[in-house]
C-alpha positions in Angstrom: -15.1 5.9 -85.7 -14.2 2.0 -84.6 -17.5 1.3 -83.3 -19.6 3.1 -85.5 -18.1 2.5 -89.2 -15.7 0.2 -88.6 -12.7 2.4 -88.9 -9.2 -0.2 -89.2 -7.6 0.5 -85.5 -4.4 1.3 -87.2 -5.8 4.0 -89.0 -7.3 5.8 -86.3 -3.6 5.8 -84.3 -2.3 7.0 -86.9 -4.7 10.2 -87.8 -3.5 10.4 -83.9 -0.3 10.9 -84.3 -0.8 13.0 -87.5 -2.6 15.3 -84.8 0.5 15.7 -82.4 2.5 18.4 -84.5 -0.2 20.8 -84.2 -0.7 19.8 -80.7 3.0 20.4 -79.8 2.8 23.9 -81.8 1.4 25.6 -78.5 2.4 23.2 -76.2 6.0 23.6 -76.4 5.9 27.2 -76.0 3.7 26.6 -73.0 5.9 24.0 -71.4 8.6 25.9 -71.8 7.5 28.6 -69.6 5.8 26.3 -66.9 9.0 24.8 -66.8 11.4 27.7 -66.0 8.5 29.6 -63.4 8.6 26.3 -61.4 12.5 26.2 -61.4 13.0 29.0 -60.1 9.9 29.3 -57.5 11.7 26.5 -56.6 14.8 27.5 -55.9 12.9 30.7 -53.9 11.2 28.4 -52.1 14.6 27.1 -51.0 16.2 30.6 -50.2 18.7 29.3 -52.8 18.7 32.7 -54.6 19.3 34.3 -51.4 22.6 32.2 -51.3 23.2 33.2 -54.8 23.0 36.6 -54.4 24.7 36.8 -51.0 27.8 35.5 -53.5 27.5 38.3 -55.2 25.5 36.9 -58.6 23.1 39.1 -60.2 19.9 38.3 -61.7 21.5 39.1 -64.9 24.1 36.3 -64.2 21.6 33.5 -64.4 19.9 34.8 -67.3 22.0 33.1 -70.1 21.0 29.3 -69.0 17.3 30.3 -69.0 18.2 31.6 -72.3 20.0 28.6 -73.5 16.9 26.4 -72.3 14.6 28.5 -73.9 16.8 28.6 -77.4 16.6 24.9 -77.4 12.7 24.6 -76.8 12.3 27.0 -79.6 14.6 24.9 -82.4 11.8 22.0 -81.2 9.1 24.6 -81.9 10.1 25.4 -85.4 11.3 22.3 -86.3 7.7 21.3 -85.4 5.6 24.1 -87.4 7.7 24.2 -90.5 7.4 20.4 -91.1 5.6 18.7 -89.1 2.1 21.0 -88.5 1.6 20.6 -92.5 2.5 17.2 -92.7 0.5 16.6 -89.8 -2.4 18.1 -91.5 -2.7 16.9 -94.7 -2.1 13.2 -93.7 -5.3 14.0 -91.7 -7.1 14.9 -95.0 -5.5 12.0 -96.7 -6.0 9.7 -94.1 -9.4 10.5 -93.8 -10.5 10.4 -97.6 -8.8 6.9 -97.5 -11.3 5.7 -94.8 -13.8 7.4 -96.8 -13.3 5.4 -99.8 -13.9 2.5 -97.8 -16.8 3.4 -96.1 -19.1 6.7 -97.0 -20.4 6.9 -93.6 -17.4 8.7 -93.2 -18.0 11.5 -95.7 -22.1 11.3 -94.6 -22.0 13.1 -90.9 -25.2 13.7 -89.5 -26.7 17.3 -89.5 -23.5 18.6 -91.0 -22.6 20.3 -95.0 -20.8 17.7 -95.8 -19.0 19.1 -98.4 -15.8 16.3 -99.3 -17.2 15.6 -102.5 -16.2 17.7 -105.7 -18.8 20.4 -106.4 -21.5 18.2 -104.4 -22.5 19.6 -101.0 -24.9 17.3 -99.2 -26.8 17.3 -95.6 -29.1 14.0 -93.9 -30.5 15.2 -90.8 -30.6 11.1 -90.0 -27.8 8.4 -91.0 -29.4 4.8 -90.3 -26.2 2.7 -90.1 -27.7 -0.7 -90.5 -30.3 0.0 -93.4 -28.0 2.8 -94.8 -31.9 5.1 -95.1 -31.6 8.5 -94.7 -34.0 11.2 -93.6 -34.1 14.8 -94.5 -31.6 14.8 -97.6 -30.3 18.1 -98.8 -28.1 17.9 -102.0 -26.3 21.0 -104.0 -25.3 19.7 -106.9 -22.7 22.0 -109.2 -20.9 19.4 -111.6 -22.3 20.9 -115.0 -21.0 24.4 -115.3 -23.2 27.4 -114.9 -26.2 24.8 -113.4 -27.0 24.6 -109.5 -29.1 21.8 -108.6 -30.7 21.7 -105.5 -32.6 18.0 -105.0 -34.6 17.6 -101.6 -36.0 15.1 -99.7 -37.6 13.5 -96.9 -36.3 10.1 -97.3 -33.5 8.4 -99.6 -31.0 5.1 -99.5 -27.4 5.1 -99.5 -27.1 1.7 -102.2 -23.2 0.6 -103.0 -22.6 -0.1 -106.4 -20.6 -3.6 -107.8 -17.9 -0.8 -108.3 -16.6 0.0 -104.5 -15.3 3.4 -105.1 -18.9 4.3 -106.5 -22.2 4.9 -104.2 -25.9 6.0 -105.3 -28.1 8.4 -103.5 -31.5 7.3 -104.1 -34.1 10.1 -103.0 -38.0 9.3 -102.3 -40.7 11.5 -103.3 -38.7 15.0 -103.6 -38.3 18.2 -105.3 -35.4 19.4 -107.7 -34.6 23.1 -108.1 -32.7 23.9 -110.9 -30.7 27.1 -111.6 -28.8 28.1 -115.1 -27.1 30.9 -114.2 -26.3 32.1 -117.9 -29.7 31.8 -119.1 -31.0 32.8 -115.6 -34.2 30.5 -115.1 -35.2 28.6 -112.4 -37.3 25.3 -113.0 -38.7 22.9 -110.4 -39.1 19.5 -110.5 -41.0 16.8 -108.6 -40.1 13.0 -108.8 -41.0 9.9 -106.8 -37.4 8.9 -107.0 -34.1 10.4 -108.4 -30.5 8.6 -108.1 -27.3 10.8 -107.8 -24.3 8.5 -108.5 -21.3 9.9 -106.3 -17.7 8.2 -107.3 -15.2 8.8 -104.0 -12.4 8.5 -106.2 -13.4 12.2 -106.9 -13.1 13.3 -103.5 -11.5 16.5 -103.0 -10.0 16.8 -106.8 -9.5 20.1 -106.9 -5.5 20.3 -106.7 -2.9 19.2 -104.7 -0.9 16.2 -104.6 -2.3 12.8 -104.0 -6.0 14.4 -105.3 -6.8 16.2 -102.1 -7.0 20.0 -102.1 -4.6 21.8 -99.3 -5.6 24.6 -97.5 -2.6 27.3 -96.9 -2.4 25.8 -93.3 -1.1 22.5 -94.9 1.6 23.8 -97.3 5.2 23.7 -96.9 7.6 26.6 -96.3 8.8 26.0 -99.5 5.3 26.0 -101.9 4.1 29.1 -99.3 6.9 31.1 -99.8 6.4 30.4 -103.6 2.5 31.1 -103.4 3.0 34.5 -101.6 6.1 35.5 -104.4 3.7 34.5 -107.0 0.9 36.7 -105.8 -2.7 36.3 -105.8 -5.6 39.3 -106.5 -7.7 37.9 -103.9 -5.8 40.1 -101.0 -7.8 38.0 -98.2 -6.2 35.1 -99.1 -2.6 36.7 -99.6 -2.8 38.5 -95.8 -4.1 34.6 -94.6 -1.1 33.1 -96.1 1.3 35.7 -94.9 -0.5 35.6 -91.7 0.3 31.3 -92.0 3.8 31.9 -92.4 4.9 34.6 -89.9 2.9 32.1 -87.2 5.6 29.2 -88.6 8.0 31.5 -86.6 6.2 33.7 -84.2 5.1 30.8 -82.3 7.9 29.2 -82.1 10.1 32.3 -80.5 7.3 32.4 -78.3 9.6 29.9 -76.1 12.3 32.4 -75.7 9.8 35.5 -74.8 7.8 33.6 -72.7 11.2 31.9 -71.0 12.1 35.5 -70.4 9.4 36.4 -68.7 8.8 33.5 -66.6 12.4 34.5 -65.0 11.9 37.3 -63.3 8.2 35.9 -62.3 10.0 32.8 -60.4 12.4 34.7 -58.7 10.2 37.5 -57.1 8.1 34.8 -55.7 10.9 35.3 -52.9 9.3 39.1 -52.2 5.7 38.5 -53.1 4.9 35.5 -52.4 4.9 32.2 -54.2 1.1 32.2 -54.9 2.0 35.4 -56.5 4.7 34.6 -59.4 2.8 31.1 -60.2 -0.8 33.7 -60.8 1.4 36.2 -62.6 2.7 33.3 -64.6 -1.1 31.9 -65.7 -2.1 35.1 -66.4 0.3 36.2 -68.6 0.1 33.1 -70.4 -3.7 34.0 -71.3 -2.7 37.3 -72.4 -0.2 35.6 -74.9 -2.7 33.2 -75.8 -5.4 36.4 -75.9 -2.9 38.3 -78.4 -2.3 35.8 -80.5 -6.2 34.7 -81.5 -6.9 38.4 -81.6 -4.4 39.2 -84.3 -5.4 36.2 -86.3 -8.7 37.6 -86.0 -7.4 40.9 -87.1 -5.3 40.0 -89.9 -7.7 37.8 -91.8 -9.8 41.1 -93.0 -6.5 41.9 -94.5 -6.7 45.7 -92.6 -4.5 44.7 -90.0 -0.8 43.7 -91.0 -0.1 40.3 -90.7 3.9 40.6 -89.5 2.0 42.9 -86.7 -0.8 40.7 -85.8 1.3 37.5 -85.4 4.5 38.8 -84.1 2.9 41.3 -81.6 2.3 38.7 -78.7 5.9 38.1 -78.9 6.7 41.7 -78.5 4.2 42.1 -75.5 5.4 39.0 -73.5 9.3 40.1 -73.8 8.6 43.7 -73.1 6.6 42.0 -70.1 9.7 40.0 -69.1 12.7 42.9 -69.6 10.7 45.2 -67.9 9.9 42.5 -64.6 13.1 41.4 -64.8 14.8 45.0 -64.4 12.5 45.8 -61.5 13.4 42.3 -60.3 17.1 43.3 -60.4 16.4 46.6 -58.2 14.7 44.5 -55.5 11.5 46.2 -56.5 9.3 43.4 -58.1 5.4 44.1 -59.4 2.9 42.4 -56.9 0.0 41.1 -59.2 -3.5 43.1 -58.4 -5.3 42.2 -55.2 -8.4 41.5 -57.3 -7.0 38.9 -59.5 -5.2 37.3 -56.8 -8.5 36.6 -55.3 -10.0 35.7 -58.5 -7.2 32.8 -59.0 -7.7 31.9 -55.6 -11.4 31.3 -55.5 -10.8 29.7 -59.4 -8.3 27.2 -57.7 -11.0 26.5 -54.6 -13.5 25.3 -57.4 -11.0 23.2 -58.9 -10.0 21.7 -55.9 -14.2 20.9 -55.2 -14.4 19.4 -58.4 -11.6 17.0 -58.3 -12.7 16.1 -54.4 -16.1 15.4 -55.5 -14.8 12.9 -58.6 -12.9 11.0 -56.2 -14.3 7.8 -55.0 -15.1 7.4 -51.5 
């Protein structure tokens, strides 16, 4: 973006930092986890649990600072997704039709439907940055009601107006396909050139504050909770925004699941092997991760309900966790299969390859 349309430094830092909420939204969760398995394959590795329990402390007795911990790491988490992710998110839109205005580069992406302008979706195979020409234009065209225009060409010019908000598309030696849907005709048109006068300042007016649209990811608790009491007869977009909110939470509370059942993985490192509660510990973080794209998936048909696609990871990882950490408590902890065992280990072989072989000499 700096070097090839002369994107303001600033601006790209910040359209960084707008990206860290949604960033932290899983990583939290994640670090969370990481962070209690190592703790206590640590102290396993140091017999210190041995000493602990020779006291006479149970498992159960140094559950409620992992519990605290993971409390804390989940107030971060939600205090992330309920304001930040959306904020995060729609300062990216913002941010971005702001560069646009400045430079339409940014709204023209090469072999992409590039579809930021109101009711105008347009594709250029080829973007010459110097000359502004273009090659292989593809332009849908819906501003008058009940008329689809569909202009095509094999060459056109990107030309700036005296006005800087507004830009002309000047196509050479094309075709125009016209629709009217009422009177349902079709015409065609040929012309040696055609200008299509775009003004930015339209970008994206179709609601929402500031003239940019938001998507039900970028809403607040507050206007999502008011959408989904409102109701809507498109049921698909009712299960996505219920689906929106319940991950607000259910990722969050992640950090306490996944907390719980990183305990009892740490501490049976002592029985099974270290090797053993740190592969138990990637794997089940997959699973989570597994669960969690596969009830999105679910719920966004709107026949599987949302509460049970977004919550059920939780459910699985903490079930998980009680059920280790019980078995744990009885001296009778679960070895993780032979087979995957191997498969991490020949996984961490090729990693260890691949770093070697970036190193310099």
């Amino acid at each position: 973006m700096v070097v090839n349309y002369n994107a303001d430094m600033a601006a790209v830092f910040m359209m960084i930092i707008y990206t860290l909420p949604r960033f932290l939204e899983f990583t939290i969760p994640m670090s969370v986890m990481v962070a209690v398995l190592l703790t206590f394959l640590r102290m396993s590795g140091e017999n210190e649990i041995v000493a602990l329990k020779g006291a006479g402390l149970s498992l159960y007795r140094l559950l409620p600072p992992v519990l605290v911990f993971c409390f804390l790491g989940t107030l971060l988490a939600l205090l992330i997704t309920l304001f930040g992710v959306s904020w995060g998110k729609l300062s990216i839109k913002q941010k971005t039709l702001e560069m646009a205005r400045s430079s339409i580069d940014l709204a023209l992406q090469e072999r992409q439907f590039n579809s930021q302008l109101k009711d105008i979706m347009i594709y250029v195979s080829h973007v010459d940055m110097k000359t502004k020409d273009l090659t292989d234009v593809f332009i849908e065209d819906r501003t008058v009601k009940g008329t689809t225009r569909i202009s095509m060409a094999p060459e056109g010019r990107l030309i700036r107006s005296q006005n800087d908000n507004v830009y002309t598309i000047r196509l050479y030696n094309g075709m125009i396909n016209q629709v009217d849907v009422e009177k349902k005709t079709v015409s065609t048109i040929n012309f040696g050139h055609y200008d299509i006068n775009i003004d930015l300042a339209e970008m994206q007016q179709k609601g929402g504050e500031g003239g940019v649209h938001k998507d039900l990811d970028e809403y607040s608790l507050v206007d999502l909770v008011r959408f989904i009491r409102t109701g809507t007869s498109d049921k698909v977009k009712m299960s996505e925004a219920k689906m929106v909110l319940h991950e607000k939470f259910s990722v969050p509370f992640a950090c306490l699941f996944m907390g719980l059942l990183a305990f009892p993985l740490g501490v049976q490192s002592l029985s099974a092997g270290r090797s053993s509660g740190l592969g138990m510990g990637v794997f089940f973080l997959l699973v989570y991760y597994f669960f969690l794209a596969a009830g999105w998936s679910a719920g966004e048909t709107g026949y599987f309900p949302p509460v049970l696609g977004m919550w059920l990871p939780n459910l699985v990882m903490g079930g998980a966790g009680m059920y280790l950490l019980k078995r744990n408590a009885r001296e009778n902890p679960v070895k993780m299969p032979l087979k995957i065992l191997k498969a991490g280990a020949w996984i961490q072989r090729q990693f260890m390859k691949l770093i070697r072989h970036d190193l310099p000499a």
